[in-house]
C-alpha positions as CSV (number, residue, x, y, z in Angstrom):
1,X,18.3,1.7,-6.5
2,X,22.0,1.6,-5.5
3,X,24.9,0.3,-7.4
4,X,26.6,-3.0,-6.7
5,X,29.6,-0.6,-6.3
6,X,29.9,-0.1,-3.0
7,X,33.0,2.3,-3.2
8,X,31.1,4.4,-4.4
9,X,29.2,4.5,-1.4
10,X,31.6,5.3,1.5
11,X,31.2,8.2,3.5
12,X,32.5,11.3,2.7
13,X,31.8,15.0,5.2
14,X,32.1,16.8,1.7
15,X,30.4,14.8,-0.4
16,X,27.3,14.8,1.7
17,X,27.3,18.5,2.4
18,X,27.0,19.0,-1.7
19,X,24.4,16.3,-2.1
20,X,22.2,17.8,0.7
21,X,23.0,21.7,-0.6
22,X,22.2,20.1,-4.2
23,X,19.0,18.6,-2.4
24,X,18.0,22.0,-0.8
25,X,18.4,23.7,-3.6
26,X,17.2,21.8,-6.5
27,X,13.5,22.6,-8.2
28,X,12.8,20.0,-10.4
29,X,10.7,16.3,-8.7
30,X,13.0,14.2,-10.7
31,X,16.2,15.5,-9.4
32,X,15.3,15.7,-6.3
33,X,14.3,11.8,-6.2
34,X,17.4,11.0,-7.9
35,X,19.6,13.0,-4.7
36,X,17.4,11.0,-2.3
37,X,18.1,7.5,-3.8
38,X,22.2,8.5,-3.6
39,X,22.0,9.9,-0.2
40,X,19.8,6.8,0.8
41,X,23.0,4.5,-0.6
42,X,25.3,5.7,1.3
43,X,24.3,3.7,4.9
44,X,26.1,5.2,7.1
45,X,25.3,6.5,10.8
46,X,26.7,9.8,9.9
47,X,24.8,9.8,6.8
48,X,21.7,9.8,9.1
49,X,23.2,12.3,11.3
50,X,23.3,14.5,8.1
51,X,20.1,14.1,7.1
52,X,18.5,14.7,10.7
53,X,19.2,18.2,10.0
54,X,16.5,18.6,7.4
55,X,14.2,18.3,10.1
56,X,14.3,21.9,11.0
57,X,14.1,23.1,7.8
58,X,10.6,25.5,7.1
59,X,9.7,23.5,4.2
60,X,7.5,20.8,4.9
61,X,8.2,19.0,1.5
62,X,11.8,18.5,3.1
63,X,11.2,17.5,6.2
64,X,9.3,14.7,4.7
65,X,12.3,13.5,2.3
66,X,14.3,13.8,5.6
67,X,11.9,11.6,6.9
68,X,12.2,9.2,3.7
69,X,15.9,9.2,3.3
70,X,16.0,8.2,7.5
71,X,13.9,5.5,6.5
72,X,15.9,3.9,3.7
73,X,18.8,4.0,6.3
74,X,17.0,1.6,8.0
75,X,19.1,0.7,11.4
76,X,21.6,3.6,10.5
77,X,19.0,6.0,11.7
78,X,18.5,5.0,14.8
79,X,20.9,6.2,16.9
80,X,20.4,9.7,15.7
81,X,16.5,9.0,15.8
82,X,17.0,8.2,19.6
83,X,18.8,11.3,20.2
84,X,16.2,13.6,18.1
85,X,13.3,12.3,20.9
86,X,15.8,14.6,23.5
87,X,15.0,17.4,21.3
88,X,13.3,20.6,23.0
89,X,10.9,21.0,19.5
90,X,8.2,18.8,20.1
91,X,7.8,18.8,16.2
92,X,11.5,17.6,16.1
93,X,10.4,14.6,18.2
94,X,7.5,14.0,16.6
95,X,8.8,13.6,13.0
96,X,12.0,11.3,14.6
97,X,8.5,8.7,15.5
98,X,7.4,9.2,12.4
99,X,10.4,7.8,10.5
100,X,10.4,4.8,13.6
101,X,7.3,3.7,12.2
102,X,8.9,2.6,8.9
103,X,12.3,1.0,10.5
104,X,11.0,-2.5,11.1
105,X,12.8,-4.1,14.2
106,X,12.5,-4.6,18.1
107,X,14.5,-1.7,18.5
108,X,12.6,0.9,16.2
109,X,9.8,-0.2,18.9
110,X,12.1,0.1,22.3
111,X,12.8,3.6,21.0
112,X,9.0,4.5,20.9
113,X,8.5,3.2,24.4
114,X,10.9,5.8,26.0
115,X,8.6,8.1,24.2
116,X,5.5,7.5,26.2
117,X,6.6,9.4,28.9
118,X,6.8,12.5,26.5
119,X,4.8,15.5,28.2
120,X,3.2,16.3,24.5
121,X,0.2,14.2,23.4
122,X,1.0,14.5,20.4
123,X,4.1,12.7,20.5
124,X,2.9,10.1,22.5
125,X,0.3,9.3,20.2
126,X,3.1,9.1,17.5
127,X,5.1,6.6,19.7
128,X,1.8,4.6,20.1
129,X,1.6,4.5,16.3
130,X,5.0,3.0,16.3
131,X,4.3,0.3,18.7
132,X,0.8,-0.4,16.6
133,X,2.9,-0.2,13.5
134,X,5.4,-2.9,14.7
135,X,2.7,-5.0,16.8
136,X,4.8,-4.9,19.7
137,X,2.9,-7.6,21.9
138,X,5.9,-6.8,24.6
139,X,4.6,-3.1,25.2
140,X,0.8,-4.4,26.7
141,X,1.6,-4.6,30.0
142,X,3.2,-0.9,29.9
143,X,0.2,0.1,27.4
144,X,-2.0,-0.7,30.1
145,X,-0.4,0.6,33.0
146,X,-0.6,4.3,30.5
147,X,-4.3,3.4,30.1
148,X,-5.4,3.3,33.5
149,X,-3.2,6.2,35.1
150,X,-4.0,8.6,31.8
151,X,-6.9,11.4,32.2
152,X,-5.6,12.5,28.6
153,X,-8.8,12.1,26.0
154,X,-6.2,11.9,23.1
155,X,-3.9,9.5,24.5
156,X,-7.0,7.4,25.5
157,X,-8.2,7.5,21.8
158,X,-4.6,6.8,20.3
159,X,-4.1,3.7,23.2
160,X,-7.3,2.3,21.6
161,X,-5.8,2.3,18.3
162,X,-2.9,0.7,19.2
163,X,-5.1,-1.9,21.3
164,X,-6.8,-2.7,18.1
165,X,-3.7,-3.4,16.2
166,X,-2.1,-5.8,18.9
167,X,-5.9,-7.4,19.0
168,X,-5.5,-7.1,22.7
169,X,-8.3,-9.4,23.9
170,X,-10.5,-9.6,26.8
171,X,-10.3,-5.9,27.9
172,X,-13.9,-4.4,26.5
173,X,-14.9,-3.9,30.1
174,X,-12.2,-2.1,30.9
175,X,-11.9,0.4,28.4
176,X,-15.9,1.4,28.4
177,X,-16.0,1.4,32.1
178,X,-13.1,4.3,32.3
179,X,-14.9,6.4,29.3
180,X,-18.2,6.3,31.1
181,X,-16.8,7.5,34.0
182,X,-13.6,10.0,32.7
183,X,-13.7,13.4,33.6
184,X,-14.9,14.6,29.6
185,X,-17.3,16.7,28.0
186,X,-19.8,14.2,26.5
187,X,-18.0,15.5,22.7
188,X,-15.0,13.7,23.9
189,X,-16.5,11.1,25.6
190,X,-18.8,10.5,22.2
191,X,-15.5,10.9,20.0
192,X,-14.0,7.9,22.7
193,X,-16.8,5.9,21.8
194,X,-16.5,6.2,18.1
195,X,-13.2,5.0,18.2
196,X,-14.0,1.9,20.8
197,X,-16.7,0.9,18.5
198,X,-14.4,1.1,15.8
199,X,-11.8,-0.8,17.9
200,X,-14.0,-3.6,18.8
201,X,-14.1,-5.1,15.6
202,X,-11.0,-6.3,16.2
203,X,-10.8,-6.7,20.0
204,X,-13.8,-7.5,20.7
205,X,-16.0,-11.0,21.1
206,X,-19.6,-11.8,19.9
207,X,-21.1,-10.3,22.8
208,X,-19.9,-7.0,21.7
209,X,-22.3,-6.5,18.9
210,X,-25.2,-6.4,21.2
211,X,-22.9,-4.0,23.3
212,X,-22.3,-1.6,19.6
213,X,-25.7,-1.7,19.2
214,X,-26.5,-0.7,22.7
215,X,-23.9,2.1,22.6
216,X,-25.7,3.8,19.0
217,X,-28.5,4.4,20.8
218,X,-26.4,6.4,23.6
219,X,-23.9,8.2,21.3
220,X,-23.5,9.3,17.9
221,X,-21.9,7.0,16.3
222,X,-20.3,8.0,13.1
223,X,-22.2,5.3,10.0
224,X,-18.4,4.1,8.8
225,X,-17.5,3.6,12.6
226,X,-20.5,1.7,13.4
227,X,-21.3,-0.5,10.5
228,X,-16.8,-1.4,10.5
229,X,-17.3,-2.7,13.8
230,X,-20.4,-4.3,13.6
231,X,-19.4,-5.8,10.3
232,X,-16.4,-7.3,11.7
233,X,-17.7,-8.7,14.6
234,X,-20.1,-10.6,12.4
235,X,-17.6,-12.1,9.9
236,X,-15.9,-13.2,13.0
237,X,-18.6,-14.9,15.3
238,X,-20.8,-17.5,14.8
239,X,-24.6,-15.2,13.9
240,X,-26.6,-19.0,14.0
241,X,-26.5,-18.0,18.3
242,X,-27.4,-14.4,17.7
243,X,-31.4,-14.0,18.4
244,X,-33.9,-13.1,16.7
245,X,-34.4,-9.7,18.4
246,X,-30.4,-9.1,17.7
247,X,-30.6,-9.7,14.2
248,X,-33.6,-7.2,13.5
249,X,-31.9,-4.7,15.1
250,X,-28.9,-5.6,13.0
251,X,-30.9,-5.2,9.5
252,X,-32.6,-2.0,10.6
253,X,-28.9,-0.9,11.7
254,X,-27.4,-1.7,8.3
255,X,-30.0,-0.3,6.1
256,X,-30.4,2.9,7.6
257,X,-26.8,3.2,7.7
258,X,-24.4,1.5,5.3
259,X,-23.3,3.6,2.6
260,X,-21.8,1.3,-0.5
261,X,-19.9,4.7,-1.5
262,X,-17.9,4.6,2.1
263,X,-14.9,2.9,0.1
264,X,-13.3,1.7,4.2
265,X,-15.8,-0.8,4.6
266,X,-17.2,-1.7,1.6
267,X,-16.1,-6.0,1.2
268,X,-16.1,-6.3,5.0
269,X,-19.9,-4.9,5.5
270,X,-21.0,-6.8,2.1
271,X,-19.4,-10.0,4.1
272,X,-21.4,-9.1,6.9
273,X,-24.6,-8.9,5.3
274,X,-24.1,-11.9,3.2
275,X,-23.5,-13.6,6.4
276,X,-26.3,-12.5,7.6
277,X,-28.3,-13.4,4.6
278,X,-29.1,-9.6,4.2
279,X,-30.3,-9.2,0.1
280,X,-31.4,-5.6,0.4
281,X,-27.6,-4.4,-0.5
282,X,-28.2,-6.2,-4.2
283,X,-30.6,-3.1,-4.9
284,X,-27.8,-1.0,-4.5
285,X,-25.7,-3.0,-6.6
286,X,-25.7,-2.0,-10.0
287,X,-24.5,1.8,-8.3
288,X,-21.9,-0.2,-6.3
289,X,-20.4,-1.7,-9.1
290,X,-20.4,1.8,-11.5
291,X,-18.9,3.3,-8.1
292,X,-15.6,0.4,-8.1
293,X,-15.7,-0.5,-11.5
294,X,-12.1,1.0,-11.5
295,X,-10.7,-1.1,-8.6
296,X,-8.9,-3.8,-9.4
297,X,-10.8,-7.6,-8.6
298,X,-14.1,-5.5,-6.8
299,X,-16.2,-7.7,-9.7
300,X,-14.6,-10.9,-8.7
301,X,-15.3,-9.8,-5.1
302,X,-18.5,-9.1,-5.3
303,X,-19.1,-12.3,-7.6
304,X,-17.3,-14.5,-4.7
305,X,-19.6,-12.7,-1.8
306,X,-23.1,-12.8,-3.7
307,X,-22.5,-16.4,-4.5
308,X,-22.4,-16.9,-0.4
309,X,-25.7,-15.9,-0.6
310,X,-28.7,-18.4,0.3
311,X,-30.9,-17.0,-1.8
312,X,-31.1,-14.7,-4.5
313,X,-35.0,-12.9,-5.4
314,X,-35.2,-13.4,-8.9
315,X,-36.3,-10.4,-9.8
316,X,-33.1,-8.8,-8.5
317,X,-31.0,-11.3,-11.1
318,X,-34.0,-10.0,-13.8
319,X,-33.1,-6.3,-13.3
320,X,-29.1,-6.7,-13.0
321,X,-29.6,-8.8,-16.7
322,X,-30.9,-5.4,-17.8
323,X,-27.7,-3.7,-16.7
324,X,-26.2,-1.6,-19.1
325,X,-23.0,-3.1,-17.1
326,X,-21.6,-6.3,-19.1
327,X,-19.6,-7.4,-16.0
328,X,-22.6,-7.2,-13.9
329,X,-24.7,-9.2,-16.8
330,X,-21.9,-12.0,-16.9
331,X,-21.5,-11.8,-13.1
332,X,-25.3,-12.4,-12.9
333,X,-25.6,-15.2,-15.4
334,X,-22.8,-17.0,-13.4
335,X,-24.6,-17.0,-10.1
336,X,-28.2,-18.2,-12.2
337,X,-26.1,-20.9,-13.7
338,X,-24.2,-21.9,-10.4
339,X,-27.0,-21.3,-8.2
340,X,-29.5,-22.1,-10.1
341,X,-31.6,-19.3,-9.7
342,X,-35.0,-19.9,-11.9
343,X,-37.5,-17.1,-13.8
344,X,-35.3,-15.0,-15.6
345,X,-36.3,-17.4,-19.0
346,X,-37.0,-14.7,-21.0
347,X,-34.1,-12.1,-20.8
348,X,-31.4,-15.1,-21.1
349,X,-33.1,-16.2,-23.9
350,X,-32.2,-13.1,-25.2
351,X,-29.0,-12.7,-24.0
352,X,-27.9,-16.0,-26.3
353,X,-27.6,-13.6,-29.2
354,X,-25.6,-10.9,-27.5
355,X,-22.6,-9.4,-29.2
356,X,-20.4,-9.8,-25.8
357,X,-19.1,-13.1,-26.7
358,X,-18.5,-14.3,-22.6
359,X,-22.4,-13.0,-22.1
360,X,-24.2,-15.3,-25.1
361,X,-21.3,-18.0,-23.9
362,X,-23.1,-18.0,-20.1
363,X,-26.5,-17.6,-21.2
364,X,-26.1,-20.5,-23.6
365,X,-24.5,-22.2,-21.5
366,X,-27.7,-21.8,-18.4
367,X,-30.5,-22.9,-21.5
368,X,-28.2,-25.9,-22.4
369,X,-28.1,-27.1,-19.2
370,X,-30.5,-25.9,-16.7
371,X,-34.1,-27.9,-16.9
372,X,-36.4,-24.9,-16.4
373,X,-34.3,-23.1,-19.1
374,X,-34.1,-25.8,-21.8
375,X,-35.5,-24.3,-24.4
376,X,-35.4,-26.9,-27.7
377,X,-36.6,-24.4,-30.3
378,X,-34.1,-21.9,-29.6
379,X,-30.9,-24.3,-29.5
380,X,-31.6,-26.1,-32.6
381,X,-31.8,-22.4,-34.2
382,X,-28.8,-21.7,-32.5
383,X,-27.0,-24.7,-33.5
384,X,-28.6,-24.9,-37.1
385,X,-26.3,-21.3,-37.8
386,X,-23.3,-23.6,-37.1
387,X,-24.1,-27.0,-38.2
388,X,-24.0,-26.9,-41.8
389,X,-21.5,-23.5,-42.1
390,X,-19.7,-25.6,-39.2
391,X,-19.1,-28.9,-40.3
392,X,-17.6,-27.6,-43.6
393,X,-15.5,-25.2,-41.7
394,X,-14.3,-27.8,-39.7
395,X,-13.6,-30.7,-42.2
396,X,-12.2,-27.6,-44.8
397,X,-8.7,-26.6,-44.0
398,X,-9.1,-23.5,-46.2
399,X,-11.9,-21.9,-43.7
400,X,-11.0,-18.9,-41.6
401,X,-9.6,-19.9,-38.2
402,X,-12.8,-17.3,-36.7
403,X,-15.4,-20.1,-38.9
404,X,-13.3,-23.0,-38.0
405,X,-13.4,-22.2,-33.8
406,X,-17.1,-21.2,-34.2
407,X,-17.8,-24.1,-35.6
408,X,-16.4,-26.3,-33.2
409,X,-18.2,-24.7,-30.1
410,X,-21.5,-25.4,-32.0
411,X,-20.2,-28.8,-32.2
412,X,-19.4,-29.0,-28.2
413,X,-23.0,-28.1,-26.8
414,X,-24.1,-30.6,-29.3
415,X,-21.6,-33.4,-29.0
416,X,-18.9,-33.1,-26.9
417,X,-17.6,-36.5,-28.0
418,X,-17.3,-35.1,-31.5
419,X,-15.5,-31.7,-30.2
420,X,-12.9,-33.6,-28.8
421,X,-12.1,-35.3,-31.8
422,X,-11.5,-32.3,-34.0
423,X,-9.5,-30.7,-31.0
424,X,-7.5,-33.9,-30.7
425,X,-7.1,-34.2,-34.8
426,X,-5.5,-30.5,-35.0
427,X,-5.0,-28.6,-32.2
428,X,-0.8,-29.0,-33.2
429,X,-1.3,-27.7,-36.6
430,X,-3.9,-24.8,-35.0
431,X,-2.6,-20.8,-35.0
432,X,-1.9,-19.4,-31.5
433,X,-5.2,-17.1,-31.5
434,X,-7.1,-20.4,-32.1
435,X,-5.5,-22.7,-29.8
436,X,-6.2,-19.3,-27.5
437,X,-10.2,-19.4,-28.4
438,X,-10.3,-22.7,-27.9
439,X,-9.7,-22.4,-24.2
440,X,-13.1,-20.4,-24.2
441,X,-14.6,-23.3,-25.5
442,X,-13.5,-25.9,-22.6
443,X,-15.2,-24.9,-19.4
444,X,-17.9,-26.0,-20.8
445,X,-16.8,-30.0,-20.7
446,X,-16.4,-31.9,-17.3
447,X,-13.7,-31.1,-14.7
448,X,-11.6,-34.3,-15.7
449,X,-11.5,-33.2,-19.3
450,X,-11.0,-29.6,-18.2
451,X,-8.0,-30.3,-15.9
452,X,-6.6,-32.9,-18.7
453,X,-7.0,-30.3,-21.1
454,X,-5.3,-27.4,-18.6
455,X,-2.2,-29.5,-18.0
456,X,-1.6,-29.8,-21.5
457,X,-2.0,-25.8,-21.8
458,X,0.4,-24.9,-19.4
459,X,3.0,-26.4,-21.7
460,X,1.9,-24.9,-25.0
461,X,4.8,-22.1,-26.2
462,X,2.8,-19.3,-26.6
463,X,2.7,-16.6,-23.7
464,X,-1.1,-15.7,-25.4
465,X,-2.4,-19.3,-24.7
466,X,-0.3,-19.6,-21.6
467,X,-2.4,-16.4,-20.1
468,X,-5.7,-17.8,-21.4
469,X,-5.0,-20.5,-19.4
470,X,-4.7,-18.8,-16.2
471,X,-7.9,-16.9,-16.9
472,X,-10.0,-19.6,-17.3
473,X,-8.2,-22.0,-14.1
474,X,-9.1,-18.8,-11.8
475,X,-12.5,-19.2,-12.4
476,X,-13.0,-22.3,-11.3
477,X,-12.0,-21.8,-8.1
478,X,-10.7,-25.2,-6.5
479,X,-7.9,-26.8,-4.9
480,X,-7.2,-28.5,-8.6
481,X,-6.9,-24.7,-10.3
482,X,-4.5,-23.7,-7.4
483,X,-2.5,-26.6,-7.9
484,X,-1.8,-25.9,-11.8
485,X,-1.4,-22.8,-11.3
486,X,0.9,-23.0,-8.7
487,X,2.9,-25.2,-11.0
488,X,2.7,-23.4,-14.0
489,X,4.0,-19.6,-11.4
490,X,7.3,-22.1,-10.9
491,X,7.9,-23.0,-14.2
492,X,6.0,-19.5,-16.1
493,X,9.2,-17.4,-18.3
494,X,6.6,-14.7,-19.1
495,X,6.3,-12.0,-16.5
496,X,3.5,-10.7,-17.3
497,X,1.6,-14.1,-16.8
498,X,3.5,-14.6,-13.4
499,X,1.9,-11.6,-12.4
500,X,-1.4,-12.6,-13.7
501,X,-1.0,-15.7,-11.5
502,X,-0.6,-13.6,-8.5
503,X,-3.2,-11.2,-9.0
504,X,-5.7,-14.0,-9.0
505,X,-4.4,-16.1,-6.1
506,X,-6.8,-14.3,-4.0
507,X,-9.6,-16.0,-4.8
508,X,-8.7,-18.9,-3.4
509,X,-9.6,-19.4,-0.1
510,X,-7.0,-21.3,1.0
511,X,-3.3,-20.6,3.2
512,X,-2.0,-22.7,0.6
513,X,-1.4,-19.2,-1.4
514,X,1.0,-17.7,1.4
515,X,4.0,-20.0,-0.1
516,X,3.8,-19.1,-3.7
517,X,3.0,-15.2,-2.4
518,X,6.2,-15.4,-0.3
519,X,8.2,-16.6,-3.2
520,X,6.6,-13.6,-5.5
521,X,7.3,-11.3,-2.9
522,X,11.2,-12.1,-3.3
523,X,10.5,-11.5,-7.1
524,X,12.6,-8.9,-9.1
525,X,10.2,-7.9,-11.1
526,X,8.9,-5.0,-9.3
527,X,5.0,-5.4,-10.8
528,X,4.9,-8.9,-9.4
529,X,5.6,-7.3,-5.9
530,X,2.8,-4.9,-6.2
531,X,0.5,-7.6,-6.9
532,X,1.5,-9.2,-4.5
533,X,0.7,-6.5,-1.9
534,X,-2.3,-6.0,-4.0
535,X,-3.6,-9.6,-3.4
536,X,-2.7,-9.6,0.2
537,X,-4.9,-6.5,0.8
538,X,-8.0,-8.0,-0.9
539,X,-7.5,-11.3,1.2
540,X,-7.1,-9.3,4.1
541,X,-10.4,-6.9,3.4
542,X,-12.4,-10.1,3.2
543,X,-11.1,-12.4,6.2
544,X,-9.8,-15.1,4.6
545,X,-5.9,-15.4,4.9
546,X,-3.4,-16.0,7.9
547,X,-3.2,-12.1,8.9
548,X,0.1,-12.9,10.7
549,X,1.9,-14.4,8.0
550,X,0.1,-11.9,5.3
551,X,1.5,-8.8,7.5
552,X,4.9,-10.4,7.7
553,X,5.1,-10.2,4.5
554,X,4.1,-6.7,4.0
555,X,6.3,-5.8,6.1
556,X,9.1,-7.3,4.6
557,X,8.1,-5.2,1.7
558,X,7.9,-2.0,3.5
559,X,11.8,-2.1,3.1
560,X,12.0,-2.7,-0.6
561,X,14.2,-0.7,-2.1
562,X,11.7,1.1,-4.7
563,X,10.0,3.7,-3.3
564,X,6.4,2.2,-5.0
565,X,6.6,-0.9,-3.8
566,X,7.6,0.5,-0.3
567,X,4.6,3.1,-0.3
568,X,1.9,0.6,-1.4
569,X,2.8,-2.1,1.3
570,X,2.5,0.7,3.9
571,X,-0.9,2.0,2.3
572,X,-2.5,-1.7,2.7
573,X,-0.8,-2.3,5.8
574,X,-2.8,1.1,7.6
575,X,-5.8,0.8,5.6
576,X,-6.3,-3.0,6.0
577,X,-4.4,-4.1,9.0
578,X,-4.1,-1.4,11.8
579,X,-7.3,0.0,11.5
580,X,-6.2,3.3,13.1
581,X,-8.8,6.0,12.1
582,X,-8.5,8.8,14.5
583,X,-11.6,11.3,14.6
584,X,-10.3,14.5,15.2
């Protein structure tokens, strides 16, 4: 980052040549990234000019910090970037479109459009990327005028990328009318189609899944192409008008050809199928969940997609209860208890005595108060190894605080009434990790004495208790959760739990996020920012935000000034926004 000195950061002609010798010449990563944040201080038109140089160097690791550095100059660059796309080397061109797709502004995109004239396709699909990048709605008219006069399979395929980006509407006609009938090899005119069945996920309208459909019979569609657009389309139209012949087609599609492993598609086609009411992808799911268990939220995905469901075949729920997985046991005993799903008596049963406290918790929790789970026998046992130990832990101050909590969630499934006394009686003479176990204990009560109880949390000086209560609001996933925790991201000291408030904002399916998300986004605390782009990426993935106001956002971040937080808004920004797979 730069120094609030800005003397320092005056152009000088000799200083520069030594930094970008000194750059050339250095062999260590660190140094090197060190040179590129000084250069990328000094904002200065001639700084750019300087840097435009590394361009022609042979090294390819150069020409990319060349690249970077003319990025972080931001509006410095452009003049030199506009005089780089005069530049005989169609490389040289090329790489000045590449660093216009990171300079946000009108004028970043007004550069691009004198590039579509270019005589290379290569560079013209570079300048499309630009305009996609940006969402330049102003260049349709021209993009169309390119579409219609071009006989260039390439520039066809990049011009459908950048369609799909601006969501140009009302234009599926068009575009499959000139691919049926270009002048093409029927390899191009099948690598077109790919990409057009791609695109229409995002330009297209409900007819257009009968038309996918229709056009995997004719082509070869690539799986990931064909289930993305299909998928899309679905989350987006209303299926209850789709017929009965429509949706058969649309199961056999799906199982033949969704891969859970095809990481670009994974939420969006789960959405589609749960849409559609499709179960058969639960048989995949214990693999799916081994597959992601390393990406952040996937389990609280999954959890928020499954519980869409209409129905969920017991015997499914029996066999994930089996799962050597504990977050797929405790995701499963959460859809039995919140959907009620009946016959899997026997394995909950035995679940109550797990050693993962949050399992025995749910599956407790289901034979307490589910009908066809009650089981009488086994909750008097259950509550006879806390009753007598209990009670004396509760009313005897020398117990262990482990005896003491244990004994009051015995208490709770019994009496509530009574658990709410002793939490009343002590909880301001009770340790932090108690006052912390005890929020385990209180989702079990109703919402008013859950919220009442939440509020008071909020407030309570340790961080630890502070970030238990966050945990337990985000699973309950309501506009009264969002509003606490709204509160408590305003008036939250503890970074780490501001961060943790962010990270789980994107389960709520509600706008009512994108004000908190744009105050975090503003944050100087560089992790909150990531998880802020992270959130945004997973609301994005499964259709639920305001994509205009998410992207803005993004791309406010695509200029922060650590490289990170720079690099991951552009990585959600392509994978999730422009959807700009070329096949080559």
């Amino acid at each position: 980052m730069c120094s609030m000195d800005s003397g320092k950061h005056l152009f000088d002609e000799q200083e520069m040549k030594s930094l970008i010798n000194d750059l050339l010449t250095a062999t260590e990563r660190y140094h090197q990234e060190k040179l590129v944040q000084k250069i990328g201080c000094i904002k200065d038109e001639r700084t750019a000019e300087s840097v435009a140089e590394l361009f022609y160097s042979d090294d390819g690791y150069i020409r990319n910090i060349a690249i970077e550095l003319l990025i972080l100059l931001d509006k410095k660059a452009l003049p030199v970037l506009k005089e780089k796309l005069s530049d005989k080397d169609r490389n040289i061109r090329k790489y000045a479109l590449d660093a216009l797709k990171l300079i946000k502004g009108t004028e970043s995109c007004e550069i691009a459009l004198g590039a579509l004239d270019d005589l290379d396709e290569n560079v013209v699909a570079a300048a499309l990327e630009v305009i996609a990048e940006h969402k330049f709605m102003e260049a349709q008219d021209r993009l169309w005028e390119m579409f219609e006069k071009t006989k260039s399979v390439w520039i066809i395929n990049a011009l459908l990328n950048t369609f799909a980006s601006l969501e140009v509407k009302n234009c599926p006609g068009v575009i499959e009318k000139k691919i049926i009938f270009l002048d093409a090899t029927q390899i191009e005119k099948n690598i077109l189609m790919n990409t057009y069945v791609r695109t229409l996920g995002s330009i297209g309208s409900h007819g257009d899944i009968d038309a996918i459909i229709y056009y995997s019979k004719d082509f070869i569609i690539d799986d990931s192409n064909l289930i993305f657009g299909l998928s899309n389309q679905i989350v987006k139209s209303d299926v209850a008008s789709l017929s009965v012949e429509t949706i058969e087609k649309l199961v056999t599609i799906f199982k033949e050809h969704w891969d859970y492993k095809d990481s670009s598609q994974i939420l969006i086609s789960m959405s589609a199928m749960v849409k559609l009411n499709m179960v058969f992808f639960l048989d995949d799911i214990e693999e799916t969940v081994k597959f992601y268990k390393g990406e952040e939220f996937f389990i609280e995905s999954i959890y928020d997609l499954i519980l869409k469901l209409d129905e969920i075949p017991p015997n499914t729920a029996n066999k994930m209860l089996k799962s050597q997985e504990s977050e797929l046991v405790e995701l499963f005993l959460k859809l039995i208890y919140t959907k009620r799903i009946d016959g899997c008596n026997r394995i909950v049963e035995g679940l109550c005595d797990s050693d993962n406290t949050d399992i025995s918790r749910w599956a407790i929790r289901i034979i307490t108060d589910i009908d066809s789970y009650k089981n009488t026998v086994l909750l008097k046992r259950l509550s006879d190894n806390h009753d007598e130990a209990g009670m004396t832990s509760l009313e005897n101050t020398a117990a262990t605080e482990s005896q003491s909590i244990e004994a009051l969630e015995g208490l709770f499934k019994k009496d509530p009434a009574g658990g709410w006394h002793y939490i009343n009686l002590r909880i301001d003479s009770m340790s932090e990790s108690v006052r912390a176990r005890l929020i385990d204990i209180i989702p079990w009560v109703g919402d008013d004495d859950f919220y009442n109880f939440m509020t008071t949390m909020i407030n309570d000086p340790s961080q630890l208790v502070r970030k238990k209560t966050i945990k337990a609001l985000s699973s309950k996933i309501n506009g009264r959760s969002l509003a606490i925790l709204k509160k408590l991201y305003q008036d939250e000291s503890d970074p780490v739990n501001r961060r943790e408030i962010i990270a789980n904002l994107y389960k709520f399916n509600n706008d009512y996020i994108l004000d908190t998300i744009n105050d975090a986004a503003a944050s100087t605390d560089i992790l909150i920012r990531l998880a802020v782009i992270k959130t945004l990426s997973i609301l994005s993935s499964l259709s639920i935000s305001d994509s205009s106001k998410a992207v803005d956002v993004l791309h406010h971040l695509l200029n922060d000034p650590v490289d990170e937080v720079a690099e991951a808004a552009k990585e959600a920004l392509g994978k999730e926004w422009c959807c700009n797979d070329i096949i080559r």
